[in-house]
C-alpha positions in Angstrom: 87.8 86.1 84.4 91.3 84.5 84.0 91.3 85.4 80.6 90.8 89.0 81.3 93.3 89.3 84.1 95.4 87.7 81.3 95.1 90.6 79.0 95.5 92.9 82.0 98.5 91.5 82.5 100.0 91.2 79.3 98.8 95.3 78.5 101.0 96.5 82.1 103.9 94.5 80.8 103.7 96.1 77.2 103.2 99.2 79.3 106.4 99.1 81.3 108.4 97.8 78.1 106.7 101.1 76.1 108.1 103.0 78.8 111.5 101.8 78.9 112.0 101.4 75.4 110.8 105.8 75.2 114.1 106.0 78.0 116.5 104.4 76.2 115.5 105.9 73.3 115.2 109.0 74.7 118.5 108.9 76.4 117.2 109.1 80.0 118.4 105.1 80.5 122.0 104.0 79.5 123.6 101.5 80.7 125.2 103.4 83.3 121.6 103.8 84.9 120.1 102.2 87.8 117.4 100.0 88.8 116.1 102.8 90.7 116.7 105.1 88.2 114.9 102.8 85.4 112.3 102.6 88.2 111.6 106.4 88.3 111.9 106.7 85.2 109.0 104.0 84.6 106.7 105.8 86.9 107.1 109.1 86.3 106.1 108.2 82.9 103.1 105.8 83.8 102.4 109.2 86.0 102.1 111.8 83.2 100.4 109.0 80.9 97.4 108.3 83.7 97.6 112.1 83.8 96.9 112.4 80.5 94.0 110.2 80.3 92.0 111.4 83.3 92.6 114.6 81.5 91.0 113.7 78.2 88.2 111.3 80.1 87.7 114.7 82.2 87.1 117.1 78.9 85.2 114.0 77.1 82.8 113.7 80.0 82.1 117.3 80.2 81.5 117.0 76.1 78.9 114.4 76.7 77.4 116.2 79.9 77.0 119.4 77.7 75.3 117.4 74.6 73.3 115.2 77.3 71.9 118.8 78.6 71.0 120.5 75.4 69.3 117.2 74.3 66.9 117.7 77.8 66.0 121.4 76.9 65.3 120.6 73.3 63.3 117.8 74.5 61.5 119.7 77.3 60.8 122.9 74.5 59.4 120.3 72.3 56.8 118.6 75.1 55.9 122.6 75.5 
């Protein structure tokens, strides 16, 4: 169990230095910016990237609901 909260923890801090690193580069953090401003920056993007995978987890799940489906009927028409 340490060793997984380990890699948890390693993964949020390559996560946060992703982040910054895409504002500087980005030109959103110089180094006339804030701690605050860093801050926001940091979660707005942790926002629209947990956005973006409940988005695609969303349209995955419905794949695999539809498949899951049609795989029930075909069995059910073939027990007929």
């Amino acid at each position: 169990m340490r060793t997984f909260l380990k890699y948890v923890f390693y993964l949020a801090l390559l996560f946060v230095v992703y982040i910054i690193a895409k504002g500087v580069w980005e030109g959103s953090i110089t180094n006339q910016s804030t701690v605050l401003q860093v801050a926001t920056d940091v979660k707005d993007g942790a926002q629209n990237m947990a956005g973006n995978v409940v988005r695609e987890a969303k349209k995955f799940n419905t794949h695999v609901d539809e498949e899951m489906n049609q795989d029930v009927n075909e069995m059910k028409s073939d027990a007929k």
